[in-house]
N, C-alpha and C positions, 0 to 999 in steps of 0.2 A: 414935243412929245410925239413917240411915234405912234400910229391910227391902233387903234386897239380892238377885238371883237369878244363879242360875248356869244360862246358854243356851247353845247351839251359836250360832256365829255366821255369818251369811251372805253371800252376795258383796255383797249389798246394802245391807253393814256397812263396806264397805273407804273409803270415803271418813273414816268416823269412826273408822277400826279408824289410819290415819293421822294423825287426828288427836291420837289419844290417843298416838300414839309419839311424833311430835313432842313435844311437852307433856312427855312424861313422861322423854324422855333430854336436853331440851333444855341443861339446867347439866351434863351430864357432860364432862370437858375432851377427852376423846379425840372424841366428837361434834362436838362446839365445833371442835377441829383440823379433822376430817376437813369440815367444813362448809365452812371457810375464810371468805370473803366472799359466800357464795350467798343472795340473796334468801328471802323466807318462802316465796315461789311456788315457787321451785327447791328448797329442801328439801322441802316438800310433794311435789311429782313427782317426787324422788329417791326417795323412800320408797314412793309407790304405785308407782313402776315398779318396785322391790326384793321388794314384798312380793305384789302382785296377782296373781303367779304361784302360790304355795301359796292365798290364799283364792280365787280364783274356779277358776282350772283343777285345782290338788291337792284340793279338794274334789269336781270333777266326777268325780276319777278315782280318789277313794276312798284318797287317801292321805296327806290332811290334814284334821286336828280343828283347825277354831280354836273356843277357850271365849271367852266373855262374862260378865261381871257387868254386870249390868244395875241400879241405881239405879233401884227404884219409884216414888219420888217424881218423879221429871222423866223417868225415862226413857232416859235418859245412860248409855252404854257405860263405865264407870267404870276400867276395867279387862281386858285382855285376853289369852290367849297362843295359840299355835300348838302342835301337836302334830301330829308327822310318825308314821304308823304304819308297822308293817312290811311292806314291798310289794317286790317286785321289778317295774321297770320297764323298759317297752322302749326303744329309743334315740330313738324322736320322744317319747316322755313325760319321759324325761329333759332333753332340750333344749327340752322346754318347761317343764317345774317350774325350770332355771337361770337365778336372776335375773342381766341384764345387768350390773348394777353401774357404768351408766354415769352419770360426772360430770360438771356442767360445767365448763368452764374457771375459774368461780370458785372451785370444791371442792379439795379435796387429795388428790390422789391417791397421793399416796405413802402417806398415812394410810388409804387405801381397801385399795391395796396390801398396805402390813405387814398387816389384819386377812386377808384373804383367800389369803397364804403362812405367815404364823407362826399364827396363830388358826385359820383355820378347819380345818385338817387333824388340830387334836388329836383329835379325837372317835375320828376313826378309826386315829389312832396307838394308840390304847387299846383296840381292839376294834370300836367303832361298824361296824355293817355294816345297811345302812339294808333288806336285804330279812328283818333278823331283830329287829332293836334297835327303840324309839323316839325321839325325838328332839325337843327343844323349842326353838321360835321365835317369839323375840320377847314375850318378858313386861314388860307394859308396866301402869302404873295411874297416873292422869290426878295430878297434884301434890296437888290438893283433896283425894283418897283414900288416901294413900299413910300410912301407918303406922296403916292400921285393921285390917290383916288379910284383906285382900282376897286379894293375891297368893297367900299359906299358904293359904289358902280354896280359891284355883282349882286348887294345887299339889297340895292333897290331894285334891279333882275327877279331877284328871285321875292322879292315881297311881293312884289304884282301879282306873282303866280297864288301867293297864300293870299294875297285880297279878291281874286278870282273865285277862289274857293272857297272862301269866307271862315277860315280856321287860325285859330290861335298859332303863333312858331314859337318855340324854344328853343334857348341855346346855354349853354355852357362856356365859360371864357375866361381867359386868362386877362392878366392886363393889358396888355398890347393891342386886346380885340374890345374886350369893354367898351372902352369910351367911343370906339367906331359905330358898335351897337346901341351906343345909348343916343346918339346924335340921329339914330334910323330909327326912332320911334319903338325903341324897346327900353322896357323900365328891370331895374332890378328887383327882383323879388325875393336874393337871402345869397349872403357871401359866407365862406368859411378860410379863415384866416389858417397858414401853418407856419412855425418855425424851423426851417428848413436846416437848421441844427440840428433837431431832433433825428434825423435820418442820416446826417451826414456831416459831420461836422466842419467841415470842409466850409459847407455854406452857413456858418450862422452866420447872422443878421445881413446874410446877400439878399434879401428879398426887397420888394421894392417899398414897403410902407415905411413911415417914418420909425416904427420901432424896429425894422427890418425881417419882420415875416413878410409873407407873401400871399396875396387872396386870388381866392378861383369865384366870382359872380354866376350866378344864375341869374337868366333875363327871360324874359315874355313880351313877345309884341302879340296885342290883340289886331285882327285884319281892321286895316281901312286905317292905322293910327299911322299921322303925318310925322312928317319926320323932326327932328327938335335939334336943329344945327348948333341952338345957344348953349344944351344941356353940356355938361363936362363932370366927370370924375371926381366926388369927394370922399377923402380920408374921415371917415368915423369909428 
């Protein structure tokens, strides 16, 4: 394995800090829906308009960490996440840390939709209050890397910092990331299942539960909580 580092990453990173999302959500089926028919160019500028708001401006204003692994050997961003801290903001900082979310006509919007009324509000059904909690966005590690440990790596990077602080984190997660978060001392606190039929019928029953929807988790790690290497994923 080659020597691996763990950096803060820079606005000067956001071209590759996309590329490695793309890459690394590209086979999830819910992505796959919400993409629909969009070009490589159109996902690409879907994603930096999405995310360019937390790395270049939430860093200016001091209310977002993105971490890096950085690959020695070539140099390569291998891996990356966001970390929103606790800040109370004013309402032009607000409306500038809010990504657009806008699609093309080739994308699916209804699949943009359902994540951003059923998904993205769990955080703060559960408590999430972003001027006291942490919160994490976008954990991503390029395909070539992925089952080495990278992710648990950064996950435990970046806990330190929220145990330092002594503040709850939330996350949002797909399956791929779940059971990485739940072996890091984070529990789930409320899933919502979709039939990805229903948007696109292309994908019914591609999801990955046995009846073939597909679940998006809410987690919470309270600070100072050890990490549960035994815990694993179950279907209810």
């Amino acid at each position: 394995m080659p020597p691996f580092t763990i950096q803060k990453a820079v606005p000067a990173d956001l071209d590759e800090m996309v590329e490695v999302w793309v890459a690394a959500i590209s086979s999830d089926p819910f992505w796959r829906t919400m993409m629909g028919s969009m070009s490589e160019e159109q996902v690409f500028k879907f994603v930096k308009d999405t995310i360019h708001h937390r790395v270049e401006f939430g860093v200016e204003i001091g209310v977002m960490q993105p971490w890096k692994i950085i690959d020695e050997e070539n140099g390569k961003v291998a891996a990356w996440t966001g970390l929103s801290v606790p800040k109370t903001l004013t309402e032009a900082e607000e409306k500038l840390m809010t990504p657009s979310w806008v699609l093309p006509p080739e994308g699916n919007s209804r699949a943009r939709d359902f994540m951003l009324q059923h998904v993205g509000p769990l955080s703060a059904k559960h408590g999430y209050d972003k001027s006291k909690h942490f919160h994490r966005h976008g954990s991503m590690c390029r395909p070539e890397y992925q089952r080495q440990g990278l992710m648990r790596k950064l996950t435990a990077h970046v806990n330190a910092i929220t145990d330092d602080y002594g503040a709850a984190t939330y996350v949002s997660a797909r399956p791929g990331a779940s059971g990485m978060f739940l072996k890091e001392g984070f529990v789930v606190t409320e899933w919502v299942d979709l039939e990805l039929g229903e948007l696109d019928e292309r994908f019914m029953g591609k999801g990955e539960l046995k009846n073939g929807k597909t679940r998006f988790r809410s987690l919470m790690r309270e600070p100072g909580a050890k990490p549960t290497p035994e815990k694993t994923l179950v279907e209810e």
